[in-house]
C-alpha positions, 0 to 999 in steps of 0.5 A: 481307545484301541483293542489290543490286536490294533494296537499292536498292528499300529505299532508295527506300523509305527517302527516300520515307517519312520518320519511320518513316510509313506511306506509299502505294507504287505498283509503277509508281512502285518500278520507274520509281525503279530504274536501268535495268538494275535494273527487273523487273516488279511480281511481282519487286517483289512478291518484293522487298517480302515478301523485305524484310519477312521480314527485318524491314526494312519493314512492309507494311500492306496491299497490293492490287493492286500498291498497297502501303501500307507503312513502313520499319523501324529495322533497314531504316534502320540497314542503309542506314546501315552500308551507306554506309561500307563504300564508303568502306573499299574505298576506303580498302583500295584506296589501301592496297594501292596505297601498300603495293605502291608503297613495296615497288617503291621498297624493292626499287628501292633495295636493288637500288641499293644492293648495285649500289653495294656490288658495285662498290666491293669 
């Protein structure tokens, strides 16, 4: 499992080299790619990248001098891939929970109504 600042630098590994390719990567340009309350500086990016590449999901050629020449992996892709739809499952639970507490308000709403109606009829 991968923290959020990892993952994002995969995925901008990831739409910067397609195919699998081996590509030049520059630290300035990592960084300046990362939201604001994500940027670090090129050590943290240097963490990051053997952080990714002792997981199997880049492979780094070479790197000198916060220039890194490196391709990202099928288990890099497919880890981008599986962590698009667990988004939308929480999606999916949230609305879930919401319609299962709405349909038991309306059960209890009318079970109250209804002994109110069986009460007063005796």
């Amino acid at each position: 499992m991968l923290d959020s600042k990892s993952m994002l630098v995969l995925k901008i590994l990831a739409s910067s080299s397609v195919g699998g390719s081996y590509k030049i990567f520059e630290s300035a340009d990592i960084i300046s790619a990362l939201p604001k309350h994500y940027r670090t500086d090129s050590e943290g990016i240097r963490h990051i990248l053997t952080h990714l590449e002792r997981q199997d999901m880049i492979s780094i050629k070479y790197d000198d001098d916060d220039t890194y020449c490196l391709a990202v992996l099928p288990y890099g892709q497919e880890t981008l891939e599986n962590e698009r739809p667990n988004k939308k499952e929480k999606q999916k639970t949230a609305l879930i929970i919401f319609l299962s507490f709405l349909c038991a308000f309306l059960g209890a709403i009318l079970g109250v109504i209804i002994t109110y109606f069986l009460i007063k009829g005796i």
